[in-house]
C-alpha positions as CSV (number, residue, x, y, z in Angstrom):
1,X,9.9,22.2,11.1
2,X,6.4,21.8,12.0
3,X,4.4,25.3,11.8
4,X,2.1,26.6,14.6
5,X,-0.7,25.1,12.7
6,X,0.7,22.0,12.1
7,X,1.7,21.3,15.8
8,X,-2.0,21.6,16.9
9,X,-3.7,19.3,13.7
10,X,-1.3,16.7,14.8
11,X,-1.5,17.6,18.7
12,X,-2.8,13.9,19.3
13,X,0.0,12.1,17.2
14,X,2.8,14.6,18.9
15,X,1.4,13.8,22.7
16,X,2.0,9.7,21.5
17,X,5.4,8.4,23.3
18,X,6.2,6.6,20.6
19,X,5.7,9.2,18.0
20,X,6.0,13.0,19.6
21,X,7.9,15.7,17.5
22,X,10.6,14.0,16.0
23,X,8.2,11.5,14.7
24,X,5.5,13.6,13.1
25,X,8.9,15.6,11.8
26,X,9.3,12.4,9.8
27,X,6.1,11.6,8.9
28,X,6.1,15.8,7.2
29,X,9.8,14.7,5.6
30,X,8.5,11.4,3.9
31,X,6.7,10.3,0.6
32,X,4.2,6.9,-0.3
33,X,2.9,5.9,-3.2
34,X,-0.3,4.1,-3.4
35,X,-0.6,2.1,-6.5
36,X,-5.0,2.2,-6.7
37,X,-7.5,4.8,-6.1
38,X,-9.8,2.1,-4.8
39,X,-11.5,0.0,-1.9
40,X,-7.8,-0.2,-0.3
41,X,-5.9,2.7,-1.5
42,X,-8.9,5.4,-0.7
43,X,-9.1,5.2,3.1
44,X,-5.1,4.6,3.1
45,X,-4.7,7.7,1.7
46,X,-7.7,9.3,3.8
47,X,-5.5,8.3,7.0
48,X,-1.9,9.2,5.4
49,X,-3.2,12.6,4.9
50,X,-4.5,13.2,7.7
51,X,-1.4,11.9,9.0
52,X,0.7,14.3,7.7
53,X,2.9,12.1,5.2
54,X,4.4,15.0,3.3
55,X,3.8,13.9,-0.3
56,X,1.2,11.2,-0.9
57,X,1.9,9.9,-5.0
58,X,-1.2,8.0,-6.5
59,X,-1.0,5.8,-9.6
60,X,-4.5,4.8,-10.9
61,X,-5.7,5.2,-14.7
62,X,-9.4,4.2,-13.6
63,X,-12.9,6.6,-13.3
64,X,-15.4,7.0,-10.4
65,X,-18.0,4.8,-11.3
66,X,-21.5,4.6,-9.1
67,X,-20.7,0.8,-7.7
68,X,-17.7,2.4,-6.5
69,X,-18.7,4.2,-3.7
70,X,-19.9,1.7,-1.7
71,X,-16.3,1.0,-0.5
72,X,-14.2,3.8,-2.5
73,X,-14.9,6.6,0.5
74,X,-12.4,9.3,-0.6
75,X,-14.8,9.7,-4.0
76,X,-18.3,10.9,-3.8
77,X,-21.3,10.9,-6.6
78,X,-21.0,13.9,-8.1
79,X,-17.2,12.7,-9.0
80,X,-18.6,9.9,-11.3
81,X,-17.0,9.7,-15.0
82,X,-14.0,11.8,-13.1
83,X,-10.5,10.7,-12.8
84,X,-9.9,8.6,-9.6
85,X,-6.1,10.9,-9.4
86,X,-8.9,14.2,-9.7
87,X,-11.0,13.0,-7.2
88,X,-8.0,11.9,-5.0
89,X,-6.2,15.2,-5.2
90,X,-9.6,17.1,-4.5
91,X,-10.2,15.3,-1.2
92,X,-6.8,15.4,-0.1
93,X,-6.5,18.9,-0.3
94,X,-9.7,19.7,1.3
95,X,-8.3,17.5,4.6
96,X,-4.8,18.4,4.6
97,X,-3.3,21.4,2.5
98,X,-0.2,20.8,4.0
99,X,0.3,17.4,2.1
100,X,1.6,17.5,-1.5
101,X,-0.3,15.5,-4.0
102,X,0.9,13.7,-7.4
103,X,-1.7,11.9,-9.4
104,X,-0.4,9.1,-11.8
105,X,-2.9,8.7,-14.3
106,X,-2.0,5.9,-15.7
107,X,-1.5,1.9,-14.9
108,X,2.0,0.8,-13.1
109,X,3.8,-1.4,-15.5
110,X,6.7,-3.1,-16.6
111,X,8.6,0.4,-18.2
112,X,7.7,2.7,-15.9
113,X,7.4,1.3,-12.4
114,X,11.0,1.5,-11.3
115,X,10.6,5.1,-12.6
116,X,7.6,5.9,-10.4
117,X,8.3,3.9,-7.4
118,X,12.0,4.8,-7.2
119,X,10.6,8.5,-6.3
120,X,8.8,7.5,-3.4
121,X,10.3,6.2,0.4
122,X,7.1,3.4,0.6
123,X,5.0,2.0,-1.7
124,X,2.0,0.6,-0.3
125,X,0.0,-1.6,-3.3
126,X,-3.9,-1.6,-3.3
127,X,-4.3,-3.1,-6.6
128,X,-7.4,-5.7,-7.4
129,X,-5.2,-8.2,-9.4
130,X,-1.7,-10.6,-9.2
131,X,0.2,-9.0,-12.3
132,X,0.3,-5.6,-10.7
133,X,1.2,-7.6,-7.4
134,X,3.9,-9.6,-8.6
135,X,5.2,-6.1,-10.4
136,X,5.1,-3.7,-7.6
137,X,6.9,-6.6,-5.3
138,X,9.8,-7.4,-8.0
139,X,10.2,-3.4,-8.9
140,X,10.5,-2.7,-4.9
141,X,13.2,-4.9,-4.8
142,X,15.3,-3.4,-7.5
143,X,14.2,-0.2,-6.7
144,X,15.2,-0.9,-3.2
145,X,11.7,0.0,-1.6
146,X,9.9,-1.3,1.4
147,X,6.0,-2.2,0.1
148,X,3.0,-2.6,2.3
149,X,0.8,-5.5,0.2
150,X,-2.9,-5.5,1.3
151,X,-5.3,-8.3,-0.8
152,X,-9.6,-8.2,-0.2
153,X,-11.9,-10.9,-0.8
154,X,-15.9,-11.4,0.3
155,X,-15.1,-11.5,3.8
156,X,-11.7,-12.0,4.2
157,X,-8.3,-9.8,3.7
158,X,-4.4,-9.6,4.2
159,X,-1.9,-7.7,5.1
160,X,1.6,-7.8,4.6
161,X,5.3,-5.9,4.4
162,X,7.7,-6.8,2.0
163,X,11.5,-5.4,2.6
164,X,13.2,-8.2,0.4
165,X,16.1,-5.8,-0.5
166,X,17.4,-6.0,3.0
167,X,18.9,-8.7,5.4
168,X,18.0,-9.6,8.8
169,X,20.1,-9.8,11.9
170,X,21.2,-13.2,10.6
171,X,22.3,-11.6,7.1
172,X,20.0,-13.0,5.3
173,X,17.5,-11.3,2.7
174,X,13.8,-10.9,4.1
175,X,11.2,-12.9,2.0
176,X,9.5,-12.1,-1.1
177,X,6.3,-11.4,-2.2
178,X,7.2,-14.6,-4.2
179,X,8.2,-16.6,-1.1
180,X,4.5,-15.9,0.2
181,X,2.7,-16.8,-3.3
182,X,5.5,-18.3,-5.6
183,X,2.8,-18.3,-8.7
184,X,-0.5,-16.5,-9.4
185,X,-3.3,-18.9,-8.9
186,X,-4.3,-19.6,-12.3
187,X,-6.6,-17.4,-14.3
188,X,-10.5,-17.7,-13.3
189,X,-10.1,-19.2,-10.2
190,X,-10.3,-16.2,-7.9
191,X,-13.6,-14.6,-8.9
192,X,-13.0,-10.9,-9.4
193,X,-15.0,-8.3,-7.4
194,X,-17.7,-7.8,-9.6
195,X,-18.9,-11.1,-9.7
196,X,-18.3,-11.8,-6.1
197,X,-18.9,-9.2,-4.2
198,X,-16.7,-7.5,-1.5
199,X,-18.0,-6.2,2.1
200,X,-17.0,-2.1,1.7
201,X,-16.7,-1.7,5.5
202,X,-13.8,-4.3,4.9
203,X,-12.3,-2.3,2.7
204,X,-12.0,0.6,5.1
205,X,-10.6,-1.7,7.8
206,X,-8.0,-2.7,5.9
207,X,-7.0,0.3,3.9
208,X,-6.8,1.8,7.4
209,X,-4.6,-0.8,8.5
210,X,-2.6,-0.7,5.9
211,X,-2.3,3.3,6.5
212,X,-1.4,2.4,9.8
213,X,1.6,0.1,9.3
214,X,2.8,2.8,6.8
215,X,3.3,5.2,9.6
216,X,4.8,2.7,11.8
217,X,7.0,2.0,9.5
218,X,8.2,5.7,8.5
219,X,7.9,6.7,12.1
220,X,9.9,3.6,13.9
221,X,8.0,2.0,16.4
222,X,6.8,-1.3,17.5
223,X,6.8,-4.7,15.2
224,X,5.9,-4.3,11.2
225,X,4.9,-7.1,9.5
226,X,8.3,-8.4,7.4
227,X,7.7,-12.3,7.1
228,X,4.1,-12.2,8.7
229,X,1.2,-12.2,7.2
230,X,-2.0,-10.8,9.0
231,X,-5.5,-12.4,7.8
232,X,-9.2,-11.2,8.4
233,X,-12.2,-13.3,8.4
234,X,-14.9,-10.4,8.7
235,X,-17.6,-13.3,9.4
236,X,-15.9,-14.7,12.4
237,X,-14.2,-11.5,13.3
238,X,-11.2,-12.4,13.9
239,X,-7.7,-11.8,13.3
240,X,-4.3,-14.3,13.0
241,X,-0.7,-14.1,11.7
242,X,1.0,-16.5,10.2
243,X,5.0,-16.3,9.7
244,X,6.4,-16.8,6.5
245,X,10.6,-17.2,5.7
246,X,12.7,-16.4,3.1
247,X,12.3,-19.9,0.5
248,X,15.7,-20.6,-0.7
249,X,14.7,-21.1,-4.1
250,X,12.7,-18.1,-5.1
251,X,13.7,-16.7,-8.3
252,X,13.9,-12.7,-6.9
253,X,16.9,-13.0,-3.5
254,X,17.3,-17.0,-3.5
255,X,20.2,-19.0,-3.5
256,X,20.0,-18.6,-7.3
257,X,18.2,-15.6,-8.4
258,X,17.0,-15.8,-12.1
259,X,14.7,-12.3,-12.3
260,X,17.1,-9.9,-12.6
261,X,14.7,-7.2,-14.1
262,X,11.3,-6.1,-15.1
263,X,11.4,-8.0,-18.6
264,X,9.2,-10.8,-17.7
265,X,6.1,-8.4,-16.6
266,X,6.2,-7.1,-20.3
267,X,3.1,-8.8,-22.3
């Protein structure tokens, strides 16, 4: 039940066709994780809050530095040297004291991801590199979780939803993460962001979107993004979707499935 309070902070959401009572009701009844307190993960969870997703999870082992808050919004200076989680939680609370909060302070990894994400509905992944990609994607599917994917370059980003645990109305499995990018591009190729820069105000685009399709997806309306991938070049300003299927011989749900746990993602 949504208090007095609550129906007029979320008046604009309750008024949507598409969302109303019933919708906001499960919004209040559901839980996300967002795996980084960072250029994609801070305005998610900005918007989820204000949202009104009932427990918002964080898992980030990192400190506020100064070069962060050029994209990082839900930090502020005088949080540098603090826990991303502390920050987080402080912000959070101040927007929303109806949300619950849980601050992970540590890095998602091979023996306790099934642990943290099998507590949470959604994941959605904000992380900066392709071993915590390929790990959230692989522990969704075990754990059986949908995951919202989001990836930011210089002027460009991505956007994805991943539901490989379950079929389609032709009874097959949904793609992979791995079906999209079957390997990591190999090691120094993709610059990271402190030697190539990033475009903040793309961060908060995309973070956003990625809070967006988070809501459609716990709230139940329109077209998500299973088997489509949605690209942004911030210099031409435009947006496209490609398709992507289910490839037969990925190791996670193909024809012959070799990853049958988390084992691989242990260094």
């Amino acid at each position: 039940m949504l208090g007095p309070d609550e129906l007029e902070r979320y008046a604009r959401h309750i008024v949507l066709r598409d969302v109303g009572g019933p919708g906001q009701a499960a919004l209040k009844r559901s839980s996300v994780l967002v795996i980084g307190a960072g250029g994609l993960g801070a305005p998610a969870l900005m918007y989820l809050a204000a949202a009104g997703v009932g427990t918002l999870g964080v898992v980030d082992d990192d400190v506020v530095s100064l070069s962060n808050l050029q994209r990082q919004v839900i930090h502020a200076t005088p949080d540098i040297g603090r826990h991303k989680v502390e920050s987080a939680a402080e912000r959070i609370a101040a927007l929303n004291p109806h949300v619950r909060f849980v601050g992970h302070a540590t890095w998602l990894n091979a023996d306790n991801a099934l642990s943290l994400i099998g507590d949470y509905d959604l994941v959605l992944d904000g992380s900066d590199n392709f071993s915590t990609r390929y790990l959230a994607s692989d522990a969704c599917f075990f754990a059986k979780r949908p995951l919202i994917t989001a990836a930011l370059g210089t002027f460009d980003g991505s956007l994805t939803t991943i539901r490989a645990h379950e079929r389609n109305e032709q009874g097959e499995f949904n793609p992979t993460y791995r079906c999209l990018f079957p390997e990591a591009p190999p090691p120094g190729t993709v610059p990271a962001c402190a030697e190539a820069g990033v475009m903040g105000a793309l961060a908060g685009v995309l973070g956003s979107m990625m809070a967006l399709e988070a809501i459609r997806e716990i709230v139940g309306f329109g077209d998500g993004l299973v088997g489509r991938l949605l690209m942004i070049d911030a210099r031409a300003m435009r947006f496209e979707t490609l398709r992507y299927a289910r490839d037969p011989a990925n190791p996670l749900n193909g024809d012959g499935p070799v990853v049958a746990d988390l084992s691989a993602h242990r260094t």
